[in-house]
C-alpha positions in Angstrom: -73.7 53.8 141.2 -72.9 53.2 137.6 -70.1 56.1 137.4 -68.9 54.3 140.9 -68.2 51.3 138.7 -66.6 53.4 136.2 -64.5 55.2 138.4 -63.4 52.0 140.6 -62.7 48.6 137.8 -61.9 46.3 141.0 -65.8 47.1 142.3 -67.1 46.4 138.3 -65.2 43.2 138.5 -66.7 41.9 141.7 -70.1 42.8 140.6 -69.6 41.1 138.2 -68.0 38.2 139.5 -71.2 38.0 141.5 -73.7 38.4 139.1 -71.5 35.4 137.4 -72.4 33.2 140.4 -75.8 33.9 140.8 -76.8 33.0 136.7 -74.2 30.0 137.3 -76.4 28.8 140.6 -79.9 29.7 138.7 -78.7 27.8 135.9 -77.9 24.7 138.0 -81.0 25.0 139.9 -82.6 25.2 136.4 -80.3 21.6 135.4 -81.6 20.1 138.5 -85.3 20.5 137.7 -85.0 19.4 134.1 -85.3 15.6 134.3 -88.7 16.1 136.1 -89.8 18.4 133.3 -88.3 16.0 130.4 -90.0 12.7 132.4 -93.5 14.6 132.9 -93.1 16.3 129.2 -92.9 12.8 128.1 -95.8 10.9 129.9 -97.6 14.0 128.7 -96.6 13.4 124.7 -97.5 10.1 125.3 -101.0 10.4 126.6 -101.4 12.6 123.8 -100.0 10.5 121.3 -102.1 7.3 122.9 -105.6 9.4 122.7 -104.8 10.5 119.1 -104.1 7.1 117.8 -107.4 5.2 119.7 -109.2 8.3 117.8 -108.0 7.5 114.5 -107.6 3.8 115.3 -111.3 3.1 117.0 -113.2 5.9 114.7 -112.0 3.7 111.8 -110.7 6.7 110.0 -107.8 4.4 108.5 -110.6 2.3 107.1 -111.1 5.0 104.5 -107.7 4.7 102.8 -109.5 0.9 102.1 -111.9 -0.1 99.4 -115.2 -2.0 100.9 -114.6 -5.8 99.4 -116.2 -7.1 96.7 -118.3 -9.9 98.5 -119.4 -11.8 95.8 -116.5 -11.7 93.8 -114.2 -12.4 97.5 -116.5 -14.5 99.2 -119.0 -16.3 97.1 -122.3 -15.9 95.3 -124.5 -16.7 98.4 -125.6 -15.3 101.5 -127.3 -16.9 104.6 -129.5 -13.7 106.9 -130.8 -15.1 110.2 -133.6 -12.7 111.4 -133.8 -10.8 108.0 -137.7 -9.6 108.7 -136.8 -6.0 110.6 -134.6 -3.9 111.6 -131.0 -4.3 111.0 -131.5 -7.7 109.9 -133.9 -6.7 107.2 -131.6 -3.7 106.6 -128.3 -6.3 106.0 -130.5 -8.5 103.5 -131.4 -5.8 101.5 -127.3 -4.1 101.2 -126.0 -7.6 101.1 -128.6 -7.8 97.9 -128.0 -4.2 97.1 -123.7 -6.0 96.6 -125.4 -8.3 94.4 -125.3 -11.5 96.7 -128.5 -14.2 96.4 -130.3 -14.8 100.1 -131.2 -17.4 102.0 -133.4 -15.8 104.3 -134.1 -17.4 107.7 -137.1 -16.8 110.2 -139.8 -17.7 111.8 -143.0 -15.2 110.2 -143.6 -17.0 106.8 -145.6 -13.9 105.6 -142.5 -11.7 106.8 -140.1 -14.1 105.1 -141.8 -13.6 101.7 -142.2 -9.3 101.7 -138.2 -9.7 102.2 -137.6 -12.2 99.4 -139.8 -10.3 97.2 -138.5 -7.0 97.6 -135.0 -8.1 97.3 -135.3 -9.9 94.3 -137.5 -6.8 92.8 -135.3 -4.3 94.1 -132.1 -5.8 93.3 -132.9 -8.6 91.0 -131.0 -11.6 93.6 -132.2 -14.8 93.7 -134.0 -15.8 97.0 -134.6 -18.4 99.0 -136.6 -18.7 102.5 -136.3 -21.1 105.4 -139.0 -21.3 108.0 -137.4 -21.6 111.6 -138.4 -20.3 114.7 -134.8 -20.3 116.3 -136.4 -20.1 119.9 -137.1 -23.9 119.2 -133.3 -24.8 118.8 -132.6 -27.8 120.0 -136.3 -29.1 120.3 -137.4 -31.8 117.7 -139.6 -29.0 116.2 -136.2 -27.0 115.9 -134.3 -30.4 114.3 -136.3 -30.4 112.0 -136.1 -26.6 111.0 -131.9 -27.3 111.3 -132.4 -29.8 108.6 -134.8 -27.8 106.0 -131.7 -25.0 106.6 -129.1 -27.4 105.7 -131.0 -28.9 102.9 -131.4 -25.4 101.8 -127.6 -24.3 101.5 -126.5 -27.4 100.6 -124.7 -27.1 97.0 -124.9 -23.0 97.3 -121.8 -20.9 97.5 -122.9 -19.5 100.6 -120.0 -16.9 101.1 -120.9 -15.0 104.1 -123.3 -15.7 106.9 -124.9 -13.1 109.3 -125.9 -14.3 112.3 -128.6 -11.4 113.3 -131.5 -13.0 114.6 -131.8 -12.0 118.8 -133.9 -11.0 121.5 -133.5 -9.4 124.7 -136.3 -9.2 127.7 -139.4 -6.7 126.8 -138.4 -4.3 130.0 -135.4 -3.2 131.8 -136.0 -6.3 135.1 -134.1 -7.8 137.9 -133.0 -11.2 137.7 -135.6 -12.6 139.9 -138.3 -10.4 138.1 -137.7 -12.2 134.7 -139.7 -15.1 133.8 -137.8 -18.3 133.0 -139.1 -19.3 129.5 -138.0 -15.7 128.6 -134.3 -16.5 129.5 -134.3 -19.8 127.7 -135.8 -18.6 124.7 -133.4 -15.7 124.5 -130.5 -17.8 125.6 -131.5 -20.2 122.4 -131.9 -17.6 119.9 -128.7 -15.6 121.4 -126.5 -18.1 122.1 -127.3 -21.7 120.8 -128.7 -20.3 117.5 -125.9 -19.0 116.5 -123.7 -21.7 117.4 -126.1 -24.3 115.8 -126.5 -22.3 112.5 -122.8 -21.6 111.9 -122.0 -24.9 112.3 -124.1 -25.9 109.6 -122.6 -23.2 107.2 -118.8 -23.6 107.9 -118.7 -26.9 106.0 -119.0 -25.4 103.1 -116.7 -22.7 103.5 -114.4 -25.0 104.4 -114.6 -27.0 101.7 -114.2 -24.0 99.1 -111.3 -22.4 101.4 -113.4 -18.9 102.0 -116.5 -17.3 103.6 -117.2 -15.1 106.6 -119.2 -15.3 109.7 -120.7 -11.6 110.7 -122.1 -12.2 114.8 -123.8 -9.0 115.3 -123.1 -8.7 118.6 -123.6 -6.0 121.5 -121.4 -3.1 122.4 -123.2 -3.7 126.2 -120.3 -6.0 126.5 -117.4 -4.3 124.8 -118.7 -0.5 125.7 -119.5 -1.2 129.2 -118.2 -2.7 132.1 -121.9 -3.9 132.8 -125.4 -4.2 131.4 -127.6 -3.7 135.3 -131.2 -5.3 134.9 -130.6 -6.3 131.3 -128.0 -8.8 132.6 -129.0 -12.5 131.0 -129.3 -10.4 127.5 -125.3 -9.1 128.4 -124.5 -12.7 129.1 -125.5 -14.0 125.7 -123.7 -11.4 123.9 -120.2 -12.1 125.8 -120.7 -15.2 124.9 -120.9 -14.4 120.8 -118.3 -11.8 121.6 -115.8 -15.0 123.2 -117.0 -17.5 120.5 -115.9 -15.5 117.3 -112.8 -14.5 118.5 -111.9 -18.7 119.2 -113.2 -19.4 116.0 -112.0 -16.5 114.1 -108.3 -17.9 115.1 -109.6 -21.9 114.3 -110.7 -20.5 110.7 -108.4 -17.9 109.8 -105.7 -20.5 108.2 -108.7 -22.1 106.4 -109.6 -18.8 104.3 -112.9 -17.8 106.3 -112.9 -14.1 108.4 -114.9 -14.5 111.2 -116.2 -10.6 112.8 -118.5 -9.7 116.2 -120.0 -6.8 114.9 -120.8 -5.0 118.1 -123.3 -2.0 118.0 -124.4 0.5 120.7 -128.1 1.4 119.9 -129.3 1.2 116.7 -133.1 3.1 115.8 -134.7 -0.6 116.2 -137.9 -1.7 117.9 -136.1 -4.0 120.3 -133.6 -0.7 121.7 -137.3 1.2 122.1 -137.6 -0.9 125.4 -134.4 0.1 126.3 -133.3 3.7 125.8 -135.3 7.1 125.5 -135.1 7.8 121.9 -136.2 11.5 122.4 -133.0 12.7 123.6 -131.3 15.6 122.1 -128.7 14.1 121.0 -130.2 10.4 119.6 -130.4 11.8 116.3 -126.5 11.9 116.3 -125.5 8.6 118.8 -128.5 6.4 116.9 -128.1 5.5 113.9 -130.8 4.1 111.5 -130.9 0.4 110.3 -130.3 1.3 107.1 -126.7 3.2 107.8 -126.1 0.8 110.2 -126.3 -2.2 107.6 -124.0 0.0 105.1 -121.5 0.6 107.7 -121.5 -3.0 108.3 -121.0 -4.7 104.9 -118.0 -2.0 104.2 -116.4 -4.3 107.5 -116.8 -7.5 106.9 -113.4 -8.7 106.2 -111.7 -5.9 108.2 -110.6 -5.6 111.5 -111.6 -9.0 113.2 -112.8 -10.1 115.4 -114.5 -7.5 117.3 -115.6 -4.1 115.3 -118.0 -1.1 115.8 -118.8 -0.7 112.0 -120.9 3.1 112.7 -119.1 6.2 113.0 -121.0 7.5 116.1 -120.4 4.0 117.3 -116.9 4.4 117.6 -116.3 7.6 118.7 -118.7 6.9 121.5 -117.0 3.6 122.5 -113.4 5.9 122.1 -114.8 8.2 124.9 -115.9 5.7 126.9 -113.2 4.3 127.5 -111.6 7.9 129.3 -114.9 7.8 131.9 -114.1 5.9 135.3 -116.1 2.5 135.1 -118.2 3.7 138.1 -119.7 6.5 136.5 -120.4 4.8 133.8 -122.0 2.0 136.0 -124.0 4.6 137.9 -125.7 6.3 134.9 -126.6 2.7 133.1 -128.1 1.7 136.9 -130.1 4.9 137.2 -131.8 4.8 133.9 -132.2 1.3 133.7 -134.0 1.4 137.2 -136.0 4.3 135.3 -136.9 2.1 132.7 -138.2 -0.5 135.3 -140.3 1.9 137.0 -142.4 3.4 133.8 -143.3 -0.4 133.0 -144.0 -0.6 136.5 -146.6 1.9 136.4 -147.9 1.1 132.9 -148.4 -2.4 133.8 -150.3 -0.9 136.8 -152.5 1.3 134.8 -153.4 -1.6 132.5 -154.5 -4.4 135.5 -156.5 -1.4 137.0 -158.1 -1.1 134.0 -158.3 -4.3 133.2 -160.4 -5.1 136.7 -162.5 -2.0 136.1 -163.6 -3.4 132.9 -165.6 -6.3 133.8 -167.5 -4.4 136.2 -168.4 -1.7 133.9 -169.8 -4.4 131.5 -171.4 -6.2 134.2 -173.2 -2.7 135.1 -173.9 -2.1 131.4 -175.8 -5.6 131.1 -178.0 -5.0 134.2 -179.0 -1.4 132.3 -179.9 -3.3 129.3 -182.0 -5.9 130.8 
């Protein structure tokens, strides 16, 4: 065939003529698909581009190229801790001391109050001060009367930072109906009107010296999760500290004073021991310790208000999250809160059974004797 096209230049030219037609009709078939391939390359880049950024943005890896503020030095001498006894509100007294800031420490267990003041002030050589108030009481005449001791206490101090820690949640995983009522007021006092009530009380002073901050600890149940199943009055009282420092954040940013939700997942605490099996493989990684959650904290406070996830693992959990369809995520926190419910359910079983067996047995053991 090839010598045919040598021998005959009118057949070469057709061929390739022809071959000129069909790459000339391949490449506008090729033209006509392109915009779809730019379009979907470009939705693609941008997904990419969106998923890097929330991973830098939400695991606060720009944070790094910051310095943690000097919170005395920015803020003010003094430091009001509601709750400061255990756990992360223990661990926040003792790194807020550890920064060199004096404590006003605010709780209701006096003998509690005083193992705090004295290790901070032995540890770190702060000065201390303690304020009796059971903040379940808010807004009784016993809890008046606790509000005033509190403002007599911070009254002339340069109280530069308040932490609002102090909060409870219900003992078990519970449907609404299932909760007693004096449980939900008392957590909506300590959760909701507490914080309100004791912030109030601080601001003044901030005001007044044109600086301060306001640390909410929070809950990432309400900025993790689309819901919080049989947990649901405790989810309630955390939106609402979520809502109320973002509103005052903005009323106080003009006057000097950063106001921050710090919103953790679970932290290695006794109140997440009711809530979550802390025997999992990977709770080492996802739960952090008191301790590093209180250093993570203190390196935020100034940054990124209103709403922040101060822990590492914290963040990068809350960035996947966010790619998991809401009912699967729903789903999961249903089924293990429901498996929560039912192991109380059958320890509380176990003890009434025993409980009515014990009676008799002593009744039994009395009739021996005699």
């Amino acid at each position: 065939m090839r010598d045919f096209y040598l021998a005959d230049p009118r057949a070469s030219t057709t061929q390739r003529q022809e071959r000129e037609r069909e790459r000339m009709g391949t490449d506008a078939s090729v033209h006509q698909q392109e915009p779809w391939f730019v379009l979907l390359a470009i939705l693609g880049a941008l997904y990419v581009a969106a998923f890097v950024y929330r991973l830098l943005y939400v695991s606060g890896l720009t944070l790094c190229l910051r310095r943690a503020k000097d919170l005395r030095g920015h803020y003010g001498a003094w430091a009001v801790v509601t709750g400061p006894t255990s756990s992360i509100g223990r661990s926040m007294a003792l790194e807020l001391a550890r920064r060199r800031l004096n404590l006003v420490l605010v709780g209701r267990d006096p003998t509690a109050l005083q193992d705090i003041s004295k290790t901070a002030s032995e540890t770190h050589g702060v000065l201390t001060k303690t304020v009796q108030f059971d903040l379940s009481l808010v807004s009784t005449r016993q809890g008046e009367e606790a509000m005033g001791r509190l403002r007599e206490a911070v009254e002339g101090l340069e109280v530069g930072v308040l932490v609002n820690n102090a909060g409870l949640a219900t003992p078990h995983a519970a449907y609404l109906h299932e909760v007693d009522v004096e449980a939900w007021v008392k957590m909506i006092r300590v959760n909701l009107w507490a914080v309100t009530e004791v912030t109030a009380a601080v601001l003044p002073g901030m005001v007044e010296r044109g600086r301060g901050a306001v640390i909410n600890i929070g809950s990432g149940s309400t900025e993790a999760l689309p819901s919080y199943p049989l947990y649901s009055v405790y989810a309630a009282t955390k939106r609402y500290v979520a809502q109320f420092s973002r509103s005052i954040c903005i009323e106080y940013r003009g006057k000097g004073i950063d106001v921050q939700c710090q919103a953790p997942l679970y932290v290695d605490t006794k109140m997440v021991t009711n809530m979550v099996n802390r025997e999992g493989l990977f709770s080492w990684l996802t739960m952090p310790t008191s301790d590093a959650y209180a250093n993570a904290a203190t390196c935020w406070i100034g940054h990124r208000s209103p709403i922040c996830m101060p822990n590492l693992s914290h963040r990068l959990q809350w960035c996947l999250i966010h790619f998991i369809p809401d009912r699967f995520i729903v789903a999961h926190r249903l089924r293990e809160t429901l498996r929560q419910r039912a192991v109380f359910q059958r320890l509380r079983a176990s003890a009434e059974g025993w409980n009515r067996r014990m009676p008799s047995a002593a009744a039994s053991t009395a009739s021996e004797v005699s």
